[in-house]
C-alpha positions in Angstrom: 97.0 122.3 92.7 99.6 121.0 94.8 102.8 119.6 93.7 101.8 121.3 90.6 104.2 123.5 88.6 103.1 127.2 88.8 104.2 131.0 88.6 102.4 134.4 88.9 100.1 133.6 86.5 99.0 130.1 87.5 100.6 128.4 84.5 103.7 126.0 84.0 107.0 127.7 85.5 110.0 128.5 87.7 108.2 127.3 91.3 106.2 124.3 92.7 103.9 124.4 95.3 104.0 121.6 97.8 102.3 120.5 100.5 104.1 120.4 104.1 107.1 121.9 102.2 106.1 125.4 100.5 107.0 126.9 97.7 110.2 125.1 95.6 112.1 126.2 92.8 111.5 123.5 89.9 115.6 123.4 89.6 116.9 121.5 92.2 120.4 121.1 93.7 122.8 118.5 94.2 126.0 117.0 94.6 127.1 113.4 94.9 130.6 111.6 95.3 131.9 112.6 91.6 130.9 116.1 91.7 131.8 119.0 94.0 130.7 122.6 94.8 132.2 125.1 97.0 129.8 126.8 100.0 129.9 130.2 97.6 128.4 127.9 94.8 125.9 126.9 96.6 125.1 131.1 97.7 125.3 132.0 94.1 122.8 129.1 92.9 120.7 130.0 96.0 120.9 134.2 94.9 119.3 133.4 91.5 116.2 131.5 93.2 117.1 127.9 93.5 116.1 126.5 97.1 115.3 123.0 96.9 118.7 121.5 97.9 119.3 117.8 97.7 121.9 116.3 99.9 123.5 113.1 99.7 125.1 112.4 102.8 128.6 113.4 101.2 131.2 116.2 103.9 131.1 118.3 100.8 130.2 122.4 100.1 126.5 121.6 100.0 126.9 120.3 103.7 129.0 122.9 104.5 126.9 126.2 102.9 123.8 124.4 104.9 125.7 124.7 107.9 126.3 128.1 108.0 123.1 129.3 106.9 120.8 128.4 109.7 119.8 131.7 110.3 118.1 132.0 107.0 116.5 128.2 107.4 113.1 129.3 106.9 114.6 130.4 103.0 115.6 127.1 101.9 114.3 123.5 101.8 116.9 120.7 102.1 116.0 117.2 101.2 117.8 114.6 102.5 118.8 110.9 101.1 117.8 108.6 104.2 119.6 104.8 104.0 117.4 103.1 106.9 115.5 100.4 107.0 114.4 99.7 110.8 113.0 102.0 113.3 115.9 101.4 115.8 118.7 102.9 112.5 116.2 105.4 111.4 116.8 107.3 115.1 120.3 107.0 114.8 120.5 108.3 111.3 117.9 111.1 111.5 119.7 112.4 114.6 123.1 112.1 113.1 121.7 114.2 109.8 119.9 116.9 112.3 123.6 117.2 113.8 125.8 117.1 110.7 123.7 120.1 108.9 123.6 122.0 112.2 119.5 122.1 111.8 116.3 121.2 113.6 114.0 119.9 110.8 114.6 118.3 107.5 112.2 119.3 104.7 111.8 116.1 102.7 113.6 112.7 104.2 113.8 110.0 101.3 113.8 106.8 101.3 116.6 105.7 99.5 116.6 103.4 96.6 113.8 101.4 97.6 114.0 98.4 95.1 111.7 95.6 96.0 108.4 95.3 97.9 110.1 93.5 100.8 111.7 96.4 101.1 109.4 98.5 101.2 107.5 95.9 103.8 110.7 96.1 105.6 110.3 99.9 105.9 106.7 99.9 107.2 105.9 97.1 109.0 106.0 97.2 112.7 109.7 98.0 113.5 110.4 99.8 110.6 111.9 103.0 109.5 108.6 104.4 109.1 107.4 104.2 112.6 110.3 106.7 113.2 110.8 108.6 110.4 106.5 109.2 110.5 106.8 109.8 114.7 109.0 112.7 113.1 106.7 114.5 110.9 104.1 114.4 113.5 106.7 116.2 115.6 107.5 118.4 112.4 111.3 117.5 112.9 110.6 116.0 109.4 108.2 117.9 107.2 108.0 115.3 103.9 108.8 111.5 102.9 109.8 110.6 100.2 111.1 107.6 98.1 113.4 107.0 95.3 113.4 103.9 93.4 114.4 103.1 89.5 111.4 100.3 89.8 108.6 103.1 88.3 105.5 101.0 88.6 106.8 99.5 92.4 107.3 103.2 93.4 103.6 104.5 92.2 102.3 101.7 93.9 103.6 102.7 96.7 103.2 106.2 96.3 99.2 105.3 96.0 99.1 103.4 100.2 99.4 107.3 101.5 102.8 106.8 103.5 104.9 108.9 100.7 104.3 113.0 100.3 106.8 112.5 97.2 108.9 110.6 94.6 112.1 111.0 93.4 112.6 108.9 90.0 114.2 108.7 86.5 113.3 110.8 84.2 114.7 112.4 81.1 114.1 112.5 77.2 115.7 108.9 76.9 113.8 107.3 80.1 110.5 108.5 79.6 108.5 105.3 81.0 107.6 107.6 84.0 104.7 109.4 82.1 103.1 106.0 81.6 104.0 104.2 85.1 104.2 106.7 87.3 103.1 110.6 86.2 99.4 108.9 86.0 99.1 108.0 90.1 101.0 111.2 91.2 99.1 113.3 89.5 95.6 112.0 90.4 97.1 112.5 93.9 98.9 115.4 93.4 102.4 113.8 94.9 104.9 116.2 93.7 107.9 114.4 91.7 111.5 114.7 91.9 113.4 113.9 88.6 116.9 112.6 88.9 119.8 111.8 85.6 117.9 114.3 83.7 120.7 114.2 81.1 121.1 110.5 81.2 124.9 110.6 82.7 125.6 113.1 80.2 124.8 110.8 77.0 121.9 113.2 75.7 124.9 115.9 75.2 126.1 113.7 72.9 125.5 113.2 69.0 125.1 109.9 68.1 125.2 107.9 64.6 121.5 108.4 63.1 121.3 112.2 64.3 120.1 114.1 61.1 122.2 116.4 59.0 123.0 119.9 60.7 121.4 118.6 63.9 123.5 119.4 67.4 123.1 117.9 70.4 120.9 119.8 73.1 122.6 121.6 75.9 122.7 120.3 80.0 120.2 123.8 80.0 117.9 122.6 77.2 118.2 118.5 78.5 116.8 120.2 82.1 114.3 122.7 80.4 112.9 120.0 78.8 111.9 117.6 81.9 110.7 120.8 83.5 107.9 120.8 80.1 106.5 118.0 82.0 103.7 119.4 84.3 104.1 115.9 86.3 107.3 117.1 87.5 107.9 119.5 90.5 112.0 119.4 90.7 114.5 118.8 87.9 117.7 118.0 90.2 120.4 119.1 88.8 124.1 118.0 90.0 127.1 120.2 88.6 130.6 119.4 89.1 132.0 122.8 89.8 131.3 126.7 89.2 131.3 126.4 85.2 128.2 123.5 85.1 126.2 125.1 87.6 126.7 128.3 85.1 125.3 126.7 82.5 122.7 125.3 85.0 121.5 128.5 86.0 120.6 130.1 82.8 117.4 128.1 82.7 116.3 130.2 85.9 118.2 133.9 85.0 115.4 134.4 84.0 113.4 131.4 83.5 112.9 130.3 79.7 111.1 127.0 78.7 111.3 125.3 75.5 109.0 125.6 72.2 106.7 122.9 71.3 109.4 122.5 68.0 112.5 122.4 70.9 110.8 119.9 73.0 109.9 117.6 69.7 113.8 117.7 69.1 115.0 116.6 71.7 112.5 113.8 72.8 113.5 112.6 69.1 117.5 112.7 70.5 116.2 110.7 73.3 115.0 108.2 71.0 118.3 107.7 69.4 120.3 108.1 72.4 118.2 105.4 74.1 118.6 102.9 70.7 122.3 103.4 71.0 123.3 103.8 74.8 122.6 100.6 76.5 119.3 98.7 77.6 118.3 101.0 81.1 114.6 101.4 80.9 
């Protein structure tokens, strides 16, 4: 099925097939403004099988590792965070991306943060991004769209009109109002799903007051193993600030291990707590 997890024996696992795209590891990579990798980071996650690679618009080692790998592009999908809104910006912006990563096509472009339906109207009415960014995947200079939003039931809406070939949304063991909202409409049209702040900035490593006796906070590994249990989703995206995180990272795919039914209980129970005590994101 497509956008659906799978390995060699057809069941839940380390790669995702998706239309347009190919086949994805379900770890994906990522940096943003307070995290950094070097290019040989980015080669070693790449070695152990990870090749969905999320950049952010940032002059930084993902940027730089994409750069000088063009001659193995065929290897590795990079998605891109796109910030346009008209059709007259979107030229300017994919053409400056295509330049900056030194490539000819861009695997998934997405939307980014797409908050409100105006916006979205803004995007594909007449004179929108869309006539551009769509004129592109005809051309196959863009292979995907995508959208990210944190408003769930907006996005799947959206995702449902047949303009989007994925999402990228929140989802973790704390935010888990994606499997009602959202995991529903992409799967009945097999949209593949992107999850973001899968260890909701770091507060599901943490132990909090109502934790029971003996119990220890999951892992960044176990927090991303268990948002890859959801079938629903195609690509945890992971963003580690340096050689030691993406370490830890890793270990989920070297080889690939998924959590027991008892592990995954555990830590959706943490998420409970860590959601009553951390603050009032949905």
């Amino acid at each position: 099925m497509s956008g659906q997890a799978v390995d060699g024996a057809g069941q839940a696992g380390q790669f995702s097939d998706w239309p347009q795209v190919g086949r994805v590891c379900r770890l994906g990579l990522a940096t943003r403004g307070n995290t950094s990798l070097e290019p040989e980071d980015v080669e070693h996650a790449v070695g152990q099988g990870v090749n969905y690679l999320n950049w952010c618009r940032h002059e930084d080692g993902l940027q730089e590792w994409i750069c000088q790998s063009g001659f193995r592009r065929d290897q590795f999908h990079v998605a891109v965070q796109f910030f346009s809104r008209s059709a007259s910006e979107a030229r300017e912006e994919l053409s400056a991306c295509l330049d900056q990563l030194r490539t000819d096509y861009i695997d998934v472009l997405t939307y980014y943060y797409v908050e409100s339906d105006s916006e979205w109207e803004q995007i594909v009415s007449r004179g929108g991004a869309a006539e551009t960014v769509e004129a592109a995947r005809a051309d196959g200079v863009v292979r995907s769209i995508g959208l990210t939003s944190h408003q769930r039931r907006l996005a799947a809406g959206w995702a449902g009109t047949g303009r989007l070939d994925s999402l990228m949304i929140r989802y973790n063991a704390a935010h888990r109002g994606a499997e009602q909202d959202v995991f529903p409409e992409t799967g009945s049209r097999e949209i593949p799903v992107v999850a973001f702040t899968c260890l909701r900035w770091g507060e599901l490593l943490k132990s909090t007051p109502d934790d029971p006796a003996g119990f220890r906070p999951p892992s960044a590994a176990d927090c991303y193993r268990w948002v890859l249990c959801q079938p629903a989703v195609s690509v945890a995206l992971a963003a580690p600030d340096g050689r030691k995180e993406l370490d830890e990272v890793l270990s989920i795919v070297s080889p690939w291990q998924e959590l027991s039914l008892l592990e995954q209980s555990a830590i959706r129970d943490h998420g409970d707590r860590v959601y009553r005590h951390g603050g009032s994101f949905p």
